[in-house]
SEFI-769056 format. One record per atom (N, C-alpha, C): residue number from 1; residue in one letter; chain; z, x negated, y negated. Coordinates in Angstrom, 1 decimal, always signed. Layout:
BEGIN
@k:NUM | r:a | c:A | w:Z | u:X | v:Y $
...
***
This chain:
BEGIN
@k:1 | r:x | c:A | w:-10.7 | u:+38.6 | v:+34.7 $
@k:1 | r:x | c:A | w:-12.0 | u:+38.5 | v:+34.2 $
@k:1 | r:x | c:A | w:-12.1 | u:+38.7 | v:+32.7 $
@k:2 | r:x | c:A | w:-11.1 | u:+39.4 | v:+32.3 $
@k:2 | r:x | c:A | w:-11.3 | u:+39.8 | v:+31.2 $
@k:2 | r:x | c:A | w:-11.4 | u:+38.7 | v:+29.6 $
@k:3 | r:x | c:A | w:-9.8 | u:+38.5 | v:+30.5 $
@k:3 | r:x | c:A | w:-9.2 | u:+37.1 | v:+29.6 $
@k:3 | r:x | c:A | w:-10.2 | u:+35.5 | v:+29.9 $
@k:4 | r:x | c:A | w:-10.9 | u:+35.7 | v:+30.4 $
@k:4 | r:x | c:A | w:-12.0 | u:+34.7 | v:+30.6 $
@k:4 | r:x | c:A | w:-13.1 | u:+34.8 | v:+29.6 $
@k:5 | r:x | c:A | w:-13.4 | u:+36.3 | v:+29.6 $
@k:5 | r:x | c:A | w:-14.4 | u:+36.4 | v:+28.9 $
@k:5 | r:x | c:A | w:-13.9 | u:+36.8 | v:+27.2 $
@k:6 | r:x | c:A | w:-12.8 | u:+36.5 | v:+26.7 $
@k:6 | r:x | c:A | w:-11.7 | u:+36.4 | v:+25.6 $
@k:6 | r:x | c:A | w:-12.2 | u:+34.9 | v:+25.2 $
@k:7 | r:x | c:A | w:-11.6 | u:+34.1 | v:+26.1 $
@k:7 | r:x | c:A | w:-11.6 | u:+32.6 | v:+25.9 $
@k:7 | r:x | c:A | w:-13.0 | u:+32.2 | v:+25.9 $
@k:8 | r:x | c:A | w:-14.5 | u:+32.3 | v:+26.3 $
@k:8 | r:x | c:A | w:-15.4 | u:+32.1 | v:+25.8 $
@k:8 | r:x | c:A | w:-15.9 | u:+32.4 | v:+24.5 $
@k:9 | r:x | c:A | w:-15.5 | u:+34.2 | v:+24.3 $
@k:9 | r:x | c:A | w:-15.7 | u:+34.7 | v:+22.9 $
@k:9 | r:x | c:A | w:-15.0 | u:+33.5 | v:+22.2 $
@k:10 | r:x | c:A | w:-13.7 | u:+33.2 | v:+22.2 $
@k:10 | r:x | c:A | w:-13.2 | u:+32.2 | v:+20.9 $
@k:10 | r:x | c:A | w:-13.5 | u:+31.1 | v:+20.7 $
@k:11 | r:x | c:A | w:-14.1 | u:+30.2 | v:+22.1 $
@k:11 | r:x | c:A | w:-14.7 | u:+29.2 | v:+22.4 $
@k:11 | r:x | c:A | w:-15.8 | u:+29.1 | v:+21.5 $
@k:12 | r:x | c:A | w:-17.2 | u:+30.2 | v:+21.6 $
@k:12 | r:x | c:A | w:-18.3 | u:+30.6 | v:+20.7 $
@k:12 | r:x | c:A | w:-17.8 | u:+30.6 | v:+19.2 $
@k:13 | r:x | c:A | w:-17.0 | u:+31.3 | v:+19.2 $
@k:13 | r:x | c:A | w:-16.2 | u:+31.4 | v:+17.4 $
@k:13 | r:x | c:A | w:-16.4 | u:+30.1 | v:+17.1 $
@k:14 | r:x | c:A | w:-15.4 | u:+29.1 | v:+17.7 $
@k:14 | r:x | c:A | w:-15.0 | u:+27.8 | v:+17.6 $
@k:14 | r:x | c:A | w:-15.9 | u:+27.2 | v:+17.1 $
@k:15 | r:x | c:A | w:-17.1 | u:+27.1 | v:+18.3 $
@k:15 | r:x | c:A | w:-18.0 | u:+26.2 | v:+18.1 $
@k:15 | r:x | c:A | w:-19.4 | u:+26.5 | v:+16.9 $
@k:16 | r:x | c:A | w:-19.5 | u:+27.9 | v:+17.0 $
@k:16 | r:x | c:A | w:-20.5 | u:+28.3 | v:+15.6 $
@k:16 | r:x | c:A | w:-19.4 | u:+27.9 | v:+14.3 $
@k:17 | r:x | c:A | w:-18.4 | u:+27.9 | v:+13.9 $
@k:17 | r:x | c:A | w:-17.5 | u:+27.1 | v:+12.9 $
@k:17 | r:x | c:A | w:-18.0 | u:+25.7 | v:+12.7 $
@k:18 | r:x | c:A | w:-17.5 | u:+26.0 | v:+13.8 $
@k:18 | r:x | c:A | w:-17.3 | u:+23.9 | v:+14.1 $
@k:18 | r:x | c:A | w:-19.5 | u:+23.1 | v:+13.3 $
@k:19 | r:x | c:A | w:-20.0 | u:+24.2 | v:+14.0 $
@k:19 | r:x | c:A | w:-21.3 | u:+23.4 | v:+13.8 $
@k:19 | r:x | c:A | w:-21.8 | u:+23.7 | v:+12.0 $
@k:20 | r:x | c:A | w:-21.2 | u:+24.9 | v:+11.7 $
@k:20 | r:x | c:A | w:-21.3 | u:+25.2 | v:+10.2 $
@k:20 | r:x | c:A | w:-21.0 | u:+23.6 | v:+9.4 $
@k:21 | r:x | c:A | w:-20.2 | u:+22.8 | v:+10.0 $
@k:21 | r:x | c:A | w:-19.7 | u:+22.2 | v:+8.8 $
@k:21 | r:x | c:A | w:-21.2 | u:+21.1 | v:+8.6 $
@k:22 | r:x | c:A | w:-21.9 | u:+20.8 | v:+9.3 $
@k:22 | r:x | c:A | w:-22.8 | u:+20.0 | v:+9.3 $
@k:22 | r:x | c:A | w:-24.9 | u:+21.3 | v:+9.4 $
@k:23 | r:x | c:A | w:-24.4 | u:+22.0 | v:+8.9 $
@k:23 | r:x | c:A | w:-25.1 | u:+23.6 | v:+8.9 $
@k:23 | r:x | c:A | w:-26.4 | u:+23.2 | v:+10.3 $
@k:24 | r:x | c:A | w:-26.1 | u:+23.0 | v:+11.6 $
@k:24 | r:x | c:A | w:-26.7 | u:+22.5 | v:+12.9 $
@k:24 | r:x | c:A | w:-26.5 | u:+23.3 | v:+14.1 $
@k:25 | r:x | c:A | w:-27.1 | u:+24.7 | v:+13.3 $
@k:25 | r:x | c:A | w:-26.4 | u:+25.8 | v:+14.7 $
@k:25 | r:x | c:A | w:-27.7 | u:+26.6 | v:+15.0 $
@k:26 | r:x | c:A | w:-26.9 | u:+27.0 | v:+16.4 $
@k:26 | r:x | c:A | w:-28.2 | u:+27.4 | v:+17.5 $
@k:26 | r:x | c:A | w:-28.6 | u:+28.6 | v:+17.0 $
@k:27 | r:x | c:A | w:-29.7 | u:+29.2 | v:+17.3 $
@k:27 | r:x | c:A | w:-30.0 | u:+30.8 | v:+17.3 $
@k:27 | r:x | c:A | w:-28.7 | u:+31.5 | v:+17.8 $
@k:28 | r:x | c:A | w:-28.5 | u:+31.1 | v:+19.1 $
@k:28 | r:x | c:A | w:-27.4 | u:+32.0 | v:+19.1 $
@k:28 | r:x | c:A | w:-25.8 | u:+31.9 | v:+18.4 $
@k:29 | r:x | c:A | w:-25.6 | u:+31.3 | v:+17.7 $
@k:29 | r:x | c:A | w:-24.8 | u:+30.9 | v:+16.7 $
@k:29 | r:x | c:A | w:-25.3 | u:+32.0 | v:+15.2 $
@k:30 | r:x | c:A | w:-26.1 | u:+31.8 | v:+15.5 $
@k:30 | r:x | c:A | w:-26.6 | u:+32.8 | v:+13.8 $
@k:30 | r:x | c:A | w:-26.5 | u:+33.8 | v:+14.4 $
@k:31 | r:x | c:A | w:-26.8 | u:+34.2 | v:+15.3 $
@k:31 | r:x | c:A | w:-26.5 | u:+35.8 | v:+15.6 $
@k:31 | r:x | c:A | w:-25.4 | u:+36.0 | v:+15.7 $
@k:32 | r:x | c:A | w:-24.2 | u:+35.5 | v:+16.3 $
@k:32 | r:x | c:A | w:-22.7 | u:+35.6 | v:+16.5 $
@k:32 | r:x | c:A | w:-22.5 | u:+35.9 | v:+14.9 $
@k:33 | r:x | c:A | w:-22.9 | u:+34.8 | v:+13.8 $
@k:33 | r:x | c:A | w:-22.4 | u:+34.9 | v:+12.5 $
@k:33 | r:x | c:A | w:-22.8 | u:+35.6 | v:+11.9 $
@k:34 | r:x | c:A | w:-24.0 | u:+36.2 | v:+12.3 $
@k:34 | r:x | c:A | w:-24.6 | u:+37.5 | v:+11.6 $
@k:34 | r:x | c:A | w:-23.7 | u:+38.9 | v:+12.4 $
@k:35 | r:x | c:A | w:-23.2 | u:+39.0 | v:+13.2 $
@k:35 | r:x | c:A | w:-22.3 | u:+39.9 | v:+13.7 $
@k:35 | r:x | c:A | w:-21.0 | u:+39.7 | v:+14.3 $
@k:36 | r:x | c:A | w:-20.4 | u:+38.8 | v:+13.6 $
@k:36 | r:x | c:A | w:-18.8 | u:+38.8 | v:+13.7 $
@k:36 | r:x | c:A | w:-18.3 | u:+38.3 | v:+12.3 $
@k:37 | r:x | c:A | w:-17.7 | u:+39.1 | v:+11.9 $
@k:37 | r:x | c:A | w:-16.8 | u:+38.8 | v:+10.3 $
@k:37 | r:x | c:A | w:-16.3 | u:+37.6 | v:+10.2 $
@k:38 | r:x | c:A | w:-15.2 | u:+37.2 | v:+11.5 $
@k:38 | r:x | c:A | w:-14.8 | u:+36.2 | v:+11.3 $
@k:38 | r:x | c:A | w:-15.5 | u:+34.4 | v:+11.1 $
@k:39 | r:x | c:A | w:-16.7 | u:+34.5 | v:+11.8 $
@k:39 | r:x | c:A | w:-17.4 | u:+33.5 | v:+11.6 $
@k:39 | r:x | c:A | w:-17.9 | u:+33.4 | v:+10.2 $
@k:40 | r:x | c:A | w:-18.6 | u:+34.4 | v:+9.5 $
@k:40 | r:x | c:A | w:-19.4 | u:+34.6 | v:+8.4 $
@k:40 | r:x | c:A | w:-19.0 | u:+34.3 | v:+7.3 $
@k:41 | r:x | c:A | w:-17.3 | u:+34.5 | v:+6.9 $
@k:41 | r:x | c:A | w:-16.5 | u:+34.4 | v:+6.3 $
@k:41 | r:x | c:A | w:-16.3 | u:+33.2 | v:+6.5 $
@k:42 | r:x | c:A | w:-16.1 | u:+32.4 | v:+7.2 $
@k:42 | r:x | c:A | w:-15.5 | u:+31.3 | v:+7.5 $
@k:42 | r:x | c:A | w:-17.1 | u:+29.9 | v:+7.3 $
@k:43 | r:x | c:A | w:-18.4 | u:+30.5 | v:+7.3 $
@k:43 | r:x | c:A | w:-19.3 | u:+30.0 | v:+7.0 $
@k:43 | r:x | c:A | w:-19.8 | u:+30.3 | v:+5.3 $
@k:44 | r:x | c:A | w:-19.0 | u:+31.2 | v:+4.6 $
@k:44 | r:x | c:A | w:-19.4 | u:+31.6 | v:+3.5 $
@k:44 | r:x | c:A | w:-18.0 | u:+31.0 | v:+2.9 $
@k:45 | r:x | c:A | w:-16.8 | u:+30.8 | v:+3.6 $
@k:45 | r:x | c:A | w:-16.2 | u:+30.1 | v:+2.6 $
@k:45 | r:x | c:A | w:-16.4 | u:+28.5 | v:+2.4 $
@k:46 | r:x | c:A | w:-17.0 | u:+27.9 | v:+3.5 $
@k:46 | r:x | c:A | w:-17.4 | u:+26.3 | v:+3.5 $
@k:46 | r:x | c:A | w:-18.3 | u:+26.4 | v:+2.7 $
@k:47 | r:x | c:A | w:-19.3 | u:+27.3 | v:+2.5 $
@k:47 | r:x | c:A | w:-20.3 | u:+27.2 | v:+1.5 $
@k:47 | r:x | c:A | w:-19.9 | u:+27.1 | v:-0.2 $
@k:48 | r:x | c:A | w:-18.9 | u:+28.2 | v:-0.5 $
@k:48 | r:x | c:A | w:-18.2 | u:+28.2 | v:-1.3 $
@k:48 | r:x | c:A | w:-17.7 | u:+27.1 | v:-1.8 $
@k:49 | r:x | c:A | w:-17.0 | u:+25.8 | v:-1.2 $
@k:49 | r:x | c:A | w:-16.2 | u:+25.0 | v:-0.9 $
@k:49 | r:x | c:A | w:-17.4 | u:+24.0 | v:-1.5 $
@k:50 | r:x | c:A | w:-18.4 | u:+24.0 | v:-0.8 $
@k:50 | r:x | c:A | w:-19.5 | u:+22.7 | v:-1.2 $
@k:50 | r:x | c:A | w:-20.1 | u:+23.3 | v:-2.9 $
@k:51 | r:x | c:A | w:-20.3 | u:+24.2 | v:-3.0 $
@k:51 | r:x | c:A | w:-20.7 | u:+24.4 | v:-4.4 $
@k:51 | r:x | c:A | w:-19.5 | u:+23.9 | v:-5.4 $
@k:52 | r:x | c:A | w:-18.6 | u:+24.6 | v:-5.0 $
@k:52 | r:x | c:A | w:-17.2 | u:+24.0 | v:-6.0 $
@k:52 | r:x | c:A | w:-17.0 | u:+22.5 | v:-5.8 $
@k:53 | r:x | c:A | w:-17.6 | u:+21.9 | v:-4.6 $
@k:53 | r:x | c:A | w:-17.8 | u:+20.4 | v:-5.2 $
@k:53 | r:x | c:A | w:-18.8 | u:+19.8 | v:-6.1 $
@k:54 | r:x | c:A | w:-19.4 | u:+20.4 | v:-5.9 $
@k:54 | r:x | c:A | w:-20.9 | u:+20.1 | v:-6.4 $
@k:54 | r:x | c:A | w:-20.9 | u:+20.4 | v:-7.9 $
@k:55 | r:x | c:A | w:-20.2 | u:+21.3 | v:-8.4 $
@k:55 | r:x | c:A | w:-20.1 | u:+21.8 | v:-9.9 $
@k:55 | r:x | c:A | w:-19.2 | u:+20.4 | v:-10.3 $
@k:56 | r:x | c:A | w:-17.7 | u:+20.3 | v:-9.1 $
@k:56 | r:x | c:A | w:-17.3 | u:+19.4 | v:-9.8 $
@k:56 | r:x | c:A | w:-17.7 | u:+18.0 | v:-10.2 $
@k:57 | r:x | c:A | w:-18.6 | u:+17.4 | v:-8.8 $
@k:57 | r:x | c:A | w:-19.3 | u:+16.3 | v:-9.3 $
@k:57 | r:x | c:A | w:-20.0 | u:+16.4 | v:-10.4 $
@k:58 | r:x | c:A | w:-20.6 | u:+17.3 | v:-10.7 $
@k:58 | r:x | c:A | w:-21.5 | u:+17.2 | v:-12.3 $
@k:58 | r:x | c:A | w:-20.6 | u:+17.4 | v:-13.4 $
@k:59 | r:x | c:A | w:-19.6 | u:+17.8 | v:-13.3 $
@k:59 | r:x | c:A | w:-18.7 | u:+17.6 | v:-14.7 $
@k:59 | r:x | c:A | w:-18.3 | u:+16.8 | v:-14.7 $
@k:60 | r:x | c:A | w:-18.2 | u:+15.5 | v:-13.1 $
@k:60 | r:x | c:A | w:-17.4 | u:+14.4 | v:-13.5 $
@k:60 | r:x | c:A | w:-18.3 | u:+13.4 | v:-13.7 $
@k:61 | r:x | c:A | w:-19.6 | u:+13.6 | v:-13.6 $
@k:61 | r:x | c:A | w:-21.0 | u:+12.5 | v:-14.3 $
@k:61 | r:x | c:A | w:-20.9 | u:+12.9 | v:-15.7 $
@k:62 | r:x | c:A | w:-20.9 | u:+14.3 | v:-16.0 $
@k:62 | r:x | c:A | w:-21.1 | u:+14.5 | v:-17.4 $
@k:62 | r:x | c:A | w:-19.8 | u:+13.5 | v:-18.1 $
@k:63 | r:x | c:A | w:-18.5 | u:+14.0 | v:-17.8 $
@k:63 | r:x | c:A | w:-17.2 | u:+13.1 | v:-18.4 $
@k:63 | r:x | c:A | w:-17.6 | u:+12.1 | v:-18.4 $
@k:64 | r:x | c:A | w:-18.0 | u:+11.3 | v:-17.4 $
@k:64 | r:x | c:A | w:-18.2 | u:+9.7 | v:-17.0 $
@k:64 | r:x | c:A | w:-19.0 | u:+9.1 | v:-18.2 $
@k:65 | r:x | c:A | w:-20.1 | u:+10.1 | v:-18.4 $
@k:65 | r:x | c:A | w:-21.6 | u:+9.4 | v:-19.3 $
@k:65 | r:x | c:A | w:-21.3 | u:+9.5 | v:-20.2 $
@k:66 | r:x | c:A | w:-20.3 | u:+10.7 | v:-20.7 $
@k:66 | r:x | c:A | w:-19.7 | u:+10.9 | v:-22.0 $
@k:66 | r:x | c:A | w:-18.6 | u:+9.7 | v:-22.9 $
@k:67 | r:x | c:A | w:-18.0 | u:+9.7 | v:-21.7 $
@k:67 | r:x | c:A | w:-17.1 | u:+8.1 | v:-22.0 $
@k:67 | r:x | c:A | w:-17.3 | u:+7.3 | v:-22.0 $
@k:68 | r:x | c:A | w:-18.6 | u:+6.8 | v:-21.5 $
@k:68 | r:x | c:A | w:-19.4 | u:+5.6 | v:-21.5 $
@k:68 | r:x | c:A | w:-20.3 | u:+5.5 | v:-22.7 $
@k:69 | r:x | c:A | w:-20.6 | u:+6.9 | v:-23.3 $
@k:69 | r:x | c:A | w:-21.1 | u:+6.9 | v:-24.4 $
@k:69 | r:x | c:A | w:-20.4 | u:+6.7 | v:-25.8 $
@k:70 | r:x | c:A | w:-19.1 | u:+7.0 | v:-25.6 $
@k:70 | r:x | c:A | w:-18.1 | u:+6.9 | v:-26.8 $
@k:70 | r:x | c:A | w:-18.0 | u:+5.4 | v:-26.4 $
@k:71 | r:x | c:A | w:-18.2 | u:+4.6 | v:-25.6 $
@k:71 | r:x | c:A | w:-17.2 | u:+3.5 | v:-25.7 $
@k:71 | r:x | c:A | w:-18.6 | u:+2.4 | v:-26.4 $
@k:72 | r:x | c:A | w:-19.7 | u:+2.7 | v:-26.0 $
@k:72 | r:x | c:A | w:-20.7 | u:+1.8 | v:-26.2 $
@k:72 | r:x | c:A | w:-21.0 | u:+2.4 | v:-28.3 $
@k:73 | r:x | c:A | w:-20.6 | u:+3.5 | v:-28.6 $
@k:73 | r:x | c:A | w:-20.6 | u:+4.2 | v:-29.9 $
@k:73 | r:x | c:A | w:-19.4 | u:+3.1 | v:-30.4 $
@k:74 | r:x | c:A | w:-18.0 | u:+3.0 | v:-30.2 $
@k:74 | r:x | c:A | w:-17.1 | u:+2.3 | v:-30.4 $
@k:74 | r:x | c:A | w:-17.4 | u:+0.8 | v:-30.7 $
@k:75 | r:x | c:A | w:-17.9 | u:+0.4 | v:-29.5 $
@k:75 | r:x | c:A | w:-19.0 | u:-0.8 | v:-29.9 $
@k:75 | r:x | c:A | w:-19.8 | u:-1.5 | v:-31.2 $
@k:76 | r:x | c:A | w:-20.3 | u:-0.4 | v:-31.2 $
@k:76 | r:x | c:A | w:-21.2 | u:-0.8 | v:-32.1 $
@k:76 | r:x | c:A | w:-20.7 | u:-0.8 | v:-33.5 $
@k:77 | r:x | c:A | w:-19.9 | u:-0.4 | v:-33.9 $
@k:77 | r:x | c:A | w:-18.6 | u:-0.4 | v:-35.0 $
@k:77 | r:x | c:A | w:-18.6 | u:-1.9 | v:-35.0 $
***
């Protein structure tokens, strides 16, 4: 009984993970993540993950506009 109720606990882990990536999780999912480390972490590092993309997209519009700006400046020469 025990090891059953093991494999549900991981199963729950699993699946409150799993729904993080698309942030589409049940009440009882937020409470699991609000009281188990492993989820929280693992929901705070995806989050983590999307900001560090998101910084990077904007330095690479800034680079992009920037080089598009030197080249139309070159231009005009």
């Amino acid at each position: 009984m025990q090891q059953y109720l093991d494999i549900q606990k991981s199963l729950a882990k699993a699946d409150a993970v799993d729904n993080f990536t698309d942030d589409n999780f049940s009440v009882g999912e937020a409470y699991l993540a609000k009281n188990n480390d492993t989820v929280r972490n693992a929901y705070l590092a995806k989050d983590k993950i999307e900001q560090t993309n998101d910084i990077a997209d904007i330095m690479i519009d800034s680079i992009d506009q920037n080089e598009e700006q030197d080249e139309n400046n070159l231009l005009q020469y």
